[in-house]
N, C-alpha and C positions, 0 to 999 in steps of 0.2 A: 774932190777925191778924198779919200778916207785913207787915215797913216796908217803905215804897218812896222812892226817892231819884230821881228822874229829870233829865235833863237843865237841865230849867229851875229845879229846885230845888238843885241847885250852883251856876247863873249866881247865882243869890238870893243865894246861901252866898257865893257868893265876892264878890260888891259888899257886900255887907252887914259881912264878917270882913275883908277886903282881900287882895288874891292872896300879897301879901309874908308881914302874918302869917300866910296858912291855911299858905301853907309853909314857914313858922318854925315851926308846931304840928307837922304833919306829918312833917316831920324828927325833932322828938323820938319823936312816935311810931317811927319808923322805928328809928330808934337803939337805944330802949330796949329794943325786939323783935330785933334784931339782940345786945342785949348778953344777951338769953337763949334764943341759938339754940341751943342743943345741949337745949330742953325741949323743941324743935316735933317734930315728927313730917314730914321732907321728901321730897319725890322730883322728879325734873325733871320735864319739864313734857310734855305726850302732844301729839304734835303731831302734824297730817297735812298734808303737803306734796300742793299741783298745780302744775302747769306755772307759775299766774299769783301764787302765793302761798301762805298757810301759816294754816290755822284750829289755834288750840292750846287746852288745858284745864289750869289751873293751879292746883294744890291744895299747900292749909297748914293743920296743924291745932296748937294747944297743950296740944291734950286739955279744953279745954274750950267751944272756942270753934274752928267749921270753916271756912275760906274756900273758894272758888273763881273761880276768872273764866276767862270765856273772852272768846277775845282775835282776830282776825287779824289779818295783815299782806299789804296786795296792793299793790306798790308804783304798778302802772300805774290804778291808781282813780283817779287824781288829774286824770287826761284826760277820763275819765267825771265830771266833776263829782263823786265820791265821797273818804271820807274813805283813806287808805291802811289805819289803823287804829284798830277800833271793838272798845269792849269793855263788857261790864257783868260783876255780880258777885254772889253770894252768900254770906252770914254765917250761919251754924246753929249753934243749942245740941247743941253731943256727944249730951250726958245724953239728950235727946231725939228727934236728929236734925232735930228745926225747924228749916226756913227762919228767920230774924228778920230780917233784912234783905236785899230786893234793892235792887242802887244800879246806876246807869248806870255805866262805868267806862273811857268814851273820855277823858272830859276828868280824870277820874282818875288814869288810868293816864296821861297825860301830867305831873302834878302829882308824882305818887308816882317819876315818872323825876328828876326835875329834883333834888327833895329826896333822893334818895337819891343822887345826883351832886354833890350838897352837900356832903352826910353823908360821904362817901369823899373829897371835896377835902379838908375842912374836919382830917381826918384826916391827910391826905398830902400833900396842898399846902403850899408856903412858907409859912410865918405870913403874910409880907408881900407876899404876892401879889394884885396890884391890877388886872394886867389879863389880858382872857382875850381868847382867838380862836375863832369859832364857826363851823365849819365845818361849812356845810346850814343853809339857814332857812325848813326847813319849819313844820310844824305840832309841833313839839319846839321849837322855837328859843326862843322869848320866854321861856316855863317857865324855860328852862336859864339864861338871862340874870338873869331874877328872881331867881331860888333862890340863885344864886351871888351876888348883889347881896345880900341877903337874908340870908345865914349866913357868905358869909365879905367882904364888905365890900369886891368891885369895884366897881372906876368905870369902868373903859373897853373896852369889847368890839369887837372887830372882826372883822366878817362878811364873809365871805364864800358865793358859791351859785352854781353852772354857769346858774342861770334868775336872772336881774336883777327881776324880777318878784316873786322871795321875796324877797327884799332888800330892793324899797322896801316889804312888805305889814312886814317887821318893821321896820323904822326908824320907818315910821307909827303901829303898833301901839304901839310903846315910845319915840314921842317924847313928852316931859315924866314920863318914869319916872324921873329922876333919874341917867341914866347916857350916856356921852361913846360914843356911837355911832361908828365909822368903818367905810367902807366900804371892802373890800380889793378891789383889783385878781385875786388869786389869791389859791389857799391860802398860797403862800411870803410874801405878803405880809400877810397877817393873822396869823400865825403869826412872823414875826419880832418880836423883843425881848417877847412875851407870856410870860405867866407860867404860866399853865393853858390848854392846847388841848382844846376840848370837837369830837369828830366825831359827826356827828347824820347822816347818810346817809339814802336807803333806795335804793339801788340795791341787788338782788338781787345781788352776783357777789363776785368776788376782787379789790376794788379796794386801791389802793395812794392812797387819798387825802392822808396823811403819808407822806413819806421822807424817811430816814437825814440827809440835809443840810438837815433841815427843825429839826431836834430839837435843842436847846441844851440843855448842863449844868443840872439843876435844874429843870426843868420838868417841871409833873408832866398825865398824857392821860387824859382823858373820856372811852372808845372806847366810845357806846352804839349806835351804828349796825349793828353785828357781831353780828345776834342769830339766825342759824340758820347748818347747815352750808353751806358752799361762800362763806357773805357775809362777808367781810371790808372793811374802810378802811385799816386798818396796815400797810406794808411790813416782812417778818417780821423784819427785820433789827432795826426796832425793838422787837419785843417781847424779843426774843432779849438786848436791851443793858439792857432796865428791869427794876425790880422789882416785879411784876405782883401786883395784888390783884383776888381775883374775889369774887361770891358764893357759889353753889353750883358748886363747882370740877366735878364731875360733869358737869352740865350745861353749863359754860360749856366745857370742855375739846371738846365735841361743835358748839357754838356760837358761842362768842366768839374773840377772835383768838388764843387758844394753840391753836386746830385748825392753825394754820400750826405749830406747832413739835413737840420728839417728847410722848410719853403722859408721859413721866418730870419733864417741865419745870418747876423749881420756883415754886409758887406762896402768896401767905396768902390766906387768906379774911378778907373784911371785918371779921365778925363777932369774930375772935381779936385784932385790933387795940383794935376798941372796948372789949373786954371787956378789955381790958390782957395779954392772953395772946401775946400777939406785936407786935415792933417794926413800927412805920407808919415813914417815911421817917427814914432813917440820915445824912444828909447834907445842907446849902443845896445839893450839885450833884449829887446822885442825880437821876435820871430813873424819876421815879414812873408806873404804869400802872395806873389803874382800869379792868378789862378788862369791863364792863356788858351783862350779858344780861336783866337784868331778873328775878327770882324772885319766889315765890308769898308769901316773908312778907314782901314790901312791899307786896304787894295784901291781904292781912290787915290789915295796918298801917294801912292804909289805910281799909280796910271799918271797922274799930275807932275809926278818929278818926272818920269822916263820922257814925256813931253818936250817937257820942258827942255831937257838935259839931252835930247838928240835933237833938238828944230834941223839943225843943218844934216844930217844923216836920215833919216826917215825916209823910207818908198813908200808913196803911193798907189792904191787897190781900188779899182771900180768895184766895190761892193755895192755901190751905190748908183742906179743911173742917173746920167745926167741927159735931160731933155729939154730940149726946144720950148717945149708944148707939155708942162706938166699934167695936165688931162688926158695925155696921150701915151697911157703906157702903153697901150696894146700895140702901138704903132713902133714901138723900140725889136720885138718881136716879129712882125708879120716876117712872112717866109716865100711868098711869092706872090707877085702884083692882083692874081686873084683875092686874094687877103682887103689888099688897100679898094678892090672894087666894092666888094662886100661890105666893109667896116665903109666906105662913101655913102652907098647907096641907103644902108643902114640910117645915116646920119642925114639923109634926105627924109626919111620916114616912110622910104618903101623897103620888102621884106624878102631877103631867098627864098623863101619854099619852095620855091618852082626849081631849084639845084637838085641834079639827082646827084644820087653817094658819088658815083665814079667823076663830076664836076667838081663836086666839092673839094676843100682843099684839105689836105689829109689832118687826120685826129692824132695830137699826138697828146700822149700819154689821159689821165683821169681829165674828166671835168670836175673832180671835185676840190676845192681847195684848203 
């Protein structure tokens, strides 16, 4: 049988573990899959763009162990009473190609942003960096606030959002969480004397949500808003001045905010830092850039902790049959004993033709498959 993880069974997980530890765990995960990226097996992510948004499919494997999720992003859902972004996911054994896990992977894949936004502060951020500015307090925002409460030890965050509406849904949500909430006037104003600027967007376009005289000596940028071609939040002028750390630079060169700059632009990957293979921040006044598109082995990462971390809670789903007689799928199917004569007689090597329509056992649906 094949696990299942569903939405109610993370709200369980997460009251029951606490949202700060699950994304203290999470992060290790994340990390320690990150310090052995060059065993995965990658490729960007297949995406199909319409007018209203973007359905994608995102695969990671270690060779032993397969993910995938699929994912969208439609910013205007949000007027529809809908989520902008819903995902769930699959876990499979290589050796076999078994499913073993499906998991919901909305509120997931929100978890798995946040810690991995962690995970690349925690790396490139000031040691002594206590406060952050969060610019967009959508359905990303509270995650980002925890996570960074969480692993690298802020107190005070200050939000700002063009709708005053997200604004008071996250001061609400995160009051008595332990952290000195201010409410910014603007981005310039949330963004002054902060240490870490996290942008969380989802406007589809080329926005310039930071600019150049926004940006202080030392401070290190969260850009996960930036996740397909033509979307940006960064005024190029800012990437062009920082030290830009991505994940899969492929992907992110077609997605994240070095699509503003040329193909040649240099950049590290997260992963070379973690793994001590490359210098993370050079200076207290470097201007650090976690340039965030999101990649397929932090949904791995992912899919492997919630495994792990529900063994004894998981349900079981026949997604999968199970047979007697693996050669015999048609026989999990047949639908009346005429069926099992036909498929016998078949397997003798002699043939129905001689069945008229009204004998035969009924057509259901296409022959084609």
């Amino acid at each position: 049988m094949t696990q299942f993880i569903g939405t109610g069974d993370i709200r369980a997980l997460l009251h029951a573990t606490g949202i700060e530890e699950f994304l203290t765990g999470l992060a290790g995960y994340i990390e320690a899959d990150f310090r052995r990226w060059e065993s995965f097996e990658k490729a960007a992510r297949l995406a199909s763009h319409s007018r209203d948004g973007v359905i994608e499919l995102m695969p990671a494997s270690d060779g032993d162990l397969y993910a995938m999720k699929f994912v969208n992003g439609h910013p205007k859902n949000t007027a529809a009473g809908k989520l902008t972004v819903t995902a769930f996911g699959v876990l499979a054994d290589v050796a076999t190609g078994y499913p073993v896990l499906v998991s919901e992977m909305t509120i997931l894949t929100a978890l798995r942003t946040a810690a991995t936004s962690a995970v690349a502060a925690r790396a490139l951020a000031r040691p002594d960096s206590r406060v952050m500015a969060l610019i967009g307090a959508g359905a990303q925002s509270e995650f980002q606030a925890l996570a960074f409460k969480a692993l690298l030890g802020i107190e005070e965050v200050r939000v700002f959002d063009i709708d005053p509406e997200a604004v008071d849904k996250f001061c609400l949500n995160l009051a008595g969480a332990g952290l000195r909430i201010i409410r910014a006037g603007s981005a310039a104003e949330a963004v002054r004397g902060a240490d870490i600027v996290t942008t969380c967007t989802a406007a589809k376009t080329r926005a310039h949500v930071l600019t150049p005289d926004l940006i202080a000596p030392g401070m290190h940028l969260n850009a996960i808003g930036g996740d397909c071609p033509g979307k940006t939040e960064l005024h190029p002028d800012i990437v062009a001045s920082a030290a830009v750390f991505t994940e899969y630079t492929p992907q992110t060169r077609i997605e994240g905010e070095i699509q503003q700059v040329p193909a040649d632009f240099p950049v590290t990957e997260l992963w070379q830092v973690l793994a001590g293979k490359a210098a993370g921040r050079r200076s207290a006044n470097e201007i650090t850039l976690f340039d965030s598109v999101g990649f397929a082995i932090e949904d791995f990462s992912t899919l492997r902790y919630v495994r792990d971390l529900s063994q004894a809670s998981v349900r079981d789903i026949d997604l999968v049959p199970d047979l007697d007689d693996p050669k015999d799928l048609f026989g999990l199917v047949a639908q009346s004993p005429k069926w099992a004569t036909i498929a016998a007689s078949t397997a003798a090597g002699s043939t129905h033709q001689g069945l008229s329509p009204s004998s035969a056992a009924p057509s259901v649906g296409s022959p084609k498959t």
